[in-house]
C-alpha positions in Angstrom: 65.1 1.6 359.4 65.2 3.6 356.4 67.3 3.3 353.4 70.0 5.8 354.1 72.9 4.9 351.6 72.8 1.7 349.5 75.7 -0.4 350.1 76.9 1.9 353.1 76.6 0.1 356.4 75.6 2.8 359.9 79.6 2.3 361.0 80.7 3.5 357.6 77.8 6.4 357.4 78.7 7.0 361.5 82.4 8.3 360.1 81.0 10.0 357.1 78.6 11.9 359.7 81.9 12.4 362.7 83.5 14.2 359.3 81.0 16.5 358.7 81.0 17.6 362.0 84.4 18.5 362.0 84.8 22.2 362.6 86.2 24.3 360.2 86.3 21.3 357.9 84.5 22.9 354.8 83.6 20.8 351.7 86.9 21.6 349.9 88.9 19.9 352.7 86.5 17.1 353.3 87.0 16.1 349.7 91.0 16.6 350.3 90.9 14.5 352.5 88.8 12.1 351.6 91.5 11.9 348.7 94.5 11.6 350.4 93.4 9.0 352.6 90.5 6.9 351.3 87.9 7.2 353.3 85.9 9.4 356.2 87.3 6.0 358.4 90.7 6.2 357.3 90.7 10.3 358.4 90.5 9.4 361.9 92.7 6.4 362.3 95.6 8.8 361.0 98.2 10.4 363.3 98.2 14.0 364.3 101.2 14.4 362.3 99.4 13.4 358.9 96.8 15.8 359.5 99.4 18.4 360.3 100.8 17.6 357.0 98.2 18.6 355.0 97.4 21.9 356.6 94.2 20.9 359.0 94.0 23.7 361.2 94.2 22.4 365.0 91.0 23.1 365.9 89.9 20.0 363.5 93.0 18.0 364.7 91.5 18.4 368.4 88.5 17.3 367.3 89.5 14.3 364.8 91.7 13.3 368.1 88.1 13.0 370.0 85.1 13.2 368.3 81.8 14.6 369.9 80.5 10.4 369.4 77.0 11.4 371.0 76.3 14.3 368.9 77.2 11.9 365.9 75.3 9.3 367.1 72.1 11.3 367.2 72.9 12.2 363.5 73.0 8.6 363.1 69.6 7.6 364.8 67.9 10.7 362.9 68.6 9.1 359.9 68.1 5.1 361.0 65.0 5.5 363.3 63.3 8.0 362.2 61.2 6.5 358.9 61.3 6.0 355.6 61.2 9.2 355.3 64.7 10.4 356.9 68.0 9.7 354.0 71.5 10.7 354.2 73.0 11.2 350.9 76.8 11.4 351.0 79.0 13.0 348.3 79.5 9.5 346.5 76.1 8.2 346.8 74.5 7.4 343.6 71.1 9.6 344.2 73.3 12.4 345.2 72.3 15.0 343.1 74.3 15.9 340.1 74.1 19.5 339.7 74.7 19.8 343.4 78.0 17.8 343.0 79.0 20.1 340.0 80.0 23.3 342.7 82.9 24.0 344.1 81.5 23.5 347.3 78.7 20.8 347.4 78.0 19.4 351.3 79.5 16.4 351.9 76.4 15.1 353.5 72.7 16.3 352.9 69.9 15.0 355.6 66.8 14.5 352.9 63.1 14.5 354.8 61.2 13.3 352.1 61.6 11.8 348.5 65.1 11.9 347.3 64.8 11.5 343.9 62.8 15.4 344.4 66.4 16.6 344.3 67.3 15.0 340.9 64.4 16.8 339.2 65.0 19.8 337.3 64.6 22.8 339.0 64.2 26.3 338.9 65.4 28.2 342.2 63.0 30.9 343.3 63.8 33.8 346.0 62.8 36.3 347.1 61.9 39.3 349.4 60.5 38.1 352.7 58.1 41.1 352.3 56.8 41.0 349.7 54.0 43.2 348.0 50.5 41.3 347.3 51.1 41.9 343.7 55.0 40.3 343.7 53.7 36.8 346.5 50.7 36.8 343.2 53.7 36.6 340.6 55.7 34.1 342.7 53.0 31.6 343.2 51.5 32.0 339.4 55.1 31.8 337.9 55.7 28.7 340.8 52.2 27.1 339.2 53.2 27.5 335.7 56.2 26.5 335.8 55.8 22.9 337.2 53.0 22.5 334.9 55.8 22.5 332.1 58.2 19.7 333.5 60.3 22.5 336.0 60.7 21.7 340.0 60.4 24.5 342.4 63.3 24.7 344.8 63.1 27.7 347.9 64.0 28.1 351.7 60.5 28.3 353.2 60.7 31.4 354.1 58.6 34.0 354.3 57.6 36.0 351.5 58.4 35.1 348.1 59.8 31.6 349.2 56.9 30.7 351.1 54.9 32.0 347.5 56.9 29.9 345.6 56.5 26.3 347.1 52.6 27.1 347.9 52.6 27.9 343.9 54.0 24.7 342.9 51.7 22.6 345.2 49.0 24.2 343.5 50.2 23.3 340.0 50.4 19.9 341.8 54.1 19.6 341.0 57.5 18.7 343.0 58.6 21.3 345.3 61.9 20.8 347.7 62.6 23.1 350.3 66.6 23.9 352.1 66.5 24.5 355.7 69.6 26.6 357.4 68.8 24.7 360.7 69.2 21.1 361.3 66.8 18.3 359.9 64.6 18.0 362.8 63.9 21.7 362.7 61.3 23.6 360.6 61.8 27.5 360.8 60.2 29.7 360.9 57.8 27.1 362.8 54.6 28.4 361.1 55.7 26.9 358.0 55.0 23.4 359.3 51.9 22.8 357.9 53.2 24.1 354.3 56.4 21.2 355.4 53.7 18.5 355.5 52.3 19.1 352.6 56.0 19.5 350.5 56.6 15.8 351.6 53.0 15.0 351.1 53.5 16.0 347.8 56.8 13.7 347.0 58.8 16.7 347.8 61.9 17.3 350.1 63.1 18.8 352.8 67.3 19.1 353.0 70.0 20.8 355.1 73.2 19.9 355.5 73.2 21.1 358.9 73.6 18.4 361.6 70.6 17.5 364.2 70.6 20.0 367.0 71.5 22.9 365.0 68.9 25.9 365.0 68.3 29.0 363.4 71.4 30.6 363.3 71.6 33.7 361.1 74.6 33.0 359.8 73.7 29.4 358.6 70.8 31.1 356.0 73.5 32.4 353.5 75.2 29.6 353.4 72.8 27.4 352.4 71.9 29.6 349.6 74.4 28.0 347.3 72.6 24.8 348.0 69.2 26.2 346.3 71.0 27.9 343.3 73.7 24.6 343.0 70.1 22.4 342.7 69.0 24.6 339.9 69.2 25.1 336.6 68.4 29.0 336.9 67.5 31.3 339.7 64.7 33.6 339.5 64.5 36.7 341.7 60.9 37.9 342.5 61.1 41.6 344.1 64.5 41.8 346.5 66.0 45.1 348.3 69.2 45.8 347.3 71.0 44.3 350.3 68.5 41.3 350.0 69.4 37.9 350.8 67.9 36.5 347.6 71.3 38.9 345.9 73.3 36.9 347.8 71.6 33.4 346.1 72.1 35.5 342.6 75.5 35.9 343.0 75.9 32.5 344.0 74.3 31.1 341.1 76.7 33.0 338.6 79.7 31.9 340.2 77.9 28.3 339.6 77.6 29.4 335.9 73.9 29.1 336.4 71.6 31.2 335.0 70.2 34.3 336.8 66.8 35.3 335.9 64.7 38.7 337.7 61.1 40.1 337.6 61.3 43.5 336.8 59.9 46.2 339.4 59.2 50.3 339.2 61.7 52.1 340.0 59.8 53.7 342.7 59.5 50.2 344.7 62.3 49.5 347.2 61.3 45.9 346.3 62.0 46.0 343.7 65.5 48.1 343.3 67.2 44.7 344.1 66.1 42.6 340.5 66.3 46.2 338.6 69.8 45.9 339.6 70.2 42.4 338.4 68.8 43.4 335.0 71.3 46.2 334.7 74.0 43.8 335.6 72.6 41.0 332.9 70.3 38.5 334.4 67.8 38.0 332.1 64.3 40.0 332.3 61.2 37.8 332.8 57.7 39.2 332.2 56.1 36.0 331.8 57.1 32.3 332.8 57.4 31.2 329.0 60.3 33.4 329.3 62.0 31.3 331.3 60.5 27.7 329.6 62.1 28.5 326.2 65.7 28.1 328.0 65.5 25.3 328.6 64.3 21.7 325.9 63.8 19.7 328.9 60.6 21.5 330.2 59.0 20.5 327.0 58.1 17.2 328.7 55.0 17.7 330.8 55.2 17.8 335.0 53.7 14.1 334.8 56.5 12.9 332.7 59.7 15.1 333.9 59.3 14.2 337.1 58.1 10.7 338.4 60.9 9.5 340.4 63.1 6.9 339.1 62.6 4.5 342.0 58.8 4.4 340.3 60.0 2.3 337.4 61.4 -0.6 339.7 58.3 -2.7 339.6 57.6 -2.4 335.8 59.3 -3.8 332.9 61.8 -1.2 331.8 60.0 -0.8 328.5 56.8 0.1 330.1 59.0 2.3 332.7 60.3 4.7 330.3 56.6 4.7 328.7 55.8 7.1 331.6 58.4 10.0 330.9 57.6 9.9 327.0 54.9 12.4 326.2 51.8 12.5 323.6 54.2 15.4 321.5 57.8 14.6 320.4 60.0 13.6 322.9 63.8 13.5 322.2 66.5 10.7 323.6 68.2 13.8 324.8 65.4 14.6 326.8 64.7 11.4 328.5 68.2 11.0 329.1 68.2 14.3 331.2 64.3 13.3 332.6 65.6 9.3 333.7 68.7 9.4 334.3 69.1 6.5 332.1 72.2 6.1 329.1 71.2 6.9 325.5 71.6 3.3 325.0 69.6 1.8 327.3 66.9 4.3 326.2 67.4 3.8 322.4 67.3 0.1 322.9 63.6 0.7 324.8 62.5 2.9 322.5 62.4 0.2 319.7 61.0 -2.7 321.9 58.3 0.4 322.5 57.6 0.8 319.1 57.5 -2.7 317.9 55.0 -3.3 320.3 52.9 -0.3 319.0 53.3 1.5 322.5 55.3 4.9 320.5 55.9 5.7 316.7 59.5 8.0 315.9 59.4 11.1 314.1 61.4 13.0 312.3 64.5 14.4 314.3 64.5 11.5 316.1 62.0 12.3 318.6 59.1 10.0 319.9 55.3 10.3 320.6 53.7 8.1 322.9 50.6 6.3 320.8 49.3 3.6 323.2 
């Protein structure tokens, strides 16, 4: 059995799952209802007349009157039988990640093949035409590579094209890559991407939807779960895209997030390229080179080794000797293990002096550390 939600037994996870299958249910009145009555339990075990009451449409009564159980269930055994690899993080579980939470829309559930603590990293979202020229797939995978060497995650929809680019980029720079799926979690699409699946997870990557088991590739699932890859990021960079491009749609997304938007430039001659010209106009931020995009942001001053162990690697040493591993051999601020461990500033300024009167860092000025032992 793997460990789906901590302190979440499979009855309480089975109603979380019947909710999400609710149709026309929508992350907005999950939550609402999930206020009003307590819990994904207490949902069903109210009358048709509560429902009513709060506007659910009668489609989702019907269904909250009698759940598709079976369909649930196999939710349920995706996520219990298949590994230690298969999670289910709900909207209040503690490793739900917090920048996905921050949206107006986050999924209520996401179905995580792979590390979970990949989502917690920070990331930069990369998209991108799926047909691409040689010259922009060569910019996607060297920005991919560069950027994970400097402390960043790589976050894409393994598609084809710049997507694709972008995860085989980080793999190479040996970093954390995590890739959202519009089709359920036992599916990989397209299917040739399976070997480049296996080595994401191989890799302490991810693989998330928040599409329920049995559900394929629908075309209208893909721009949906575009908010998920900008919601995960810090910033979104756009790598050649047509005007009507999918990756627009992911922009667009990522501003109404108040996320940053980032865009490779392109001749104007390229049809490829029209679509991140058109960004630029509209003020997303020209990139030329990856250090454009590194000097946003102080936490990619820690390097990939540091920024990015999970947190779940720390259990089994003392926690002075855990936080040792996220504090680089160049100044490293509180701030920025704070944002790398998730850990308070207290707990870390409390280690940081055990660490130093044991010889293990030195402070410097500013308050940052360097790691000496």
């Amino acid at each position: 059995m793997s460990d789906t939600t901590p302190d979440m037994d499979s009855t309480t996870l089975r109603f979380w799952l019947a909710l999400h299958r609710a149709p026309l249910i929508g992350s907005l009145r999950f939550r609402r209802l999930i206020a009003h009555f307590g819990s994904p339990r207490d949902v069903f075990e109210a009358s048709r007349f509560d429902w009513s009451s709060l506007g659910v449409p009668a489609k989702t009564m019907d269904y909250l009157s009698a759940p598709d159980w079976s369909a649930v269930d196999a939710d349920l055994r995706w996520a219990l039988d298949g590994g230690a690899g298969h999670h289910c993080l709900t909207l209040d579980h503690a490793a739900y990640p917090e920048l996905l939470r921050e949206i107006a829309d986050p999924p209520a559930v996401l179905f995580v093949n792979g590390n979970p603590a990949a989502l917690s990293v920070r990331h930069i979202a990369m998209v991108g035409s799926r047909s691409p020229t040689p010259t922009g797939e060569r910019i996607a995978r060297e920005f991919a590579r560069e950027l994970v060497s400097r402390g960043a995650g790589v976050i894409s929809g393994l598609a084809l094209g710049i997507d694709a680019a972008s995860h085989r980029g980080a793999l190479e720079g040996q970093g954390i890559t995590v890739a959202v799926a519009g089709t359920g979690p036992e599916h990989i699409y397209p299917r040739h991407h399976a070997s480049l699946a296996e080595e994401i997870l191989a890799r302490d990557g991810a693989l998330i939807t928040e599409y329920p088991t049995g559900t394929g590739p629908l075309a209208a699932n893909f721009p949906r779960r575009n908010r998920i890859i900008s919601g995960l990021a810090l910033g979104t960079l756009v790598v050649e895209a047509a005007p009507r491009s999918g990756s627009l749609i992911t922009a667009r997304m990522a501003l109404e997030q108040n996320r940053d938007v980032f865009a490779v430039p392109g001749s104007i001659h390229s049809s490829q390229s029209r679509g991140c010209n058109q960004l630029i106009q509209q003020g997303a931020k020209l990139i030329q080179d990856p250090s454009d995009i590194i000097e946003e942001y102080s936490i990619f001053s820690v390097p990939y080794a540091a920024a990015s162990i999970p947190k779940s690697d720390m259990g089994g040493a003392s926690e002075e000797d855990g936080l040792l591993k996220y504090i680089a051999y160049e100044p490293t601020t509180v701030d920025t293990l704070v944002a790398a461990t998730g850990l308070s500033a207290d707990i870390i300024v409390a280690t940081l002096l055990d660490l130093e009167l044991r010889g293990r860092v030195e402070s410097m000025p500013g308050g940052a550390y360097i790691r000496v032992g």
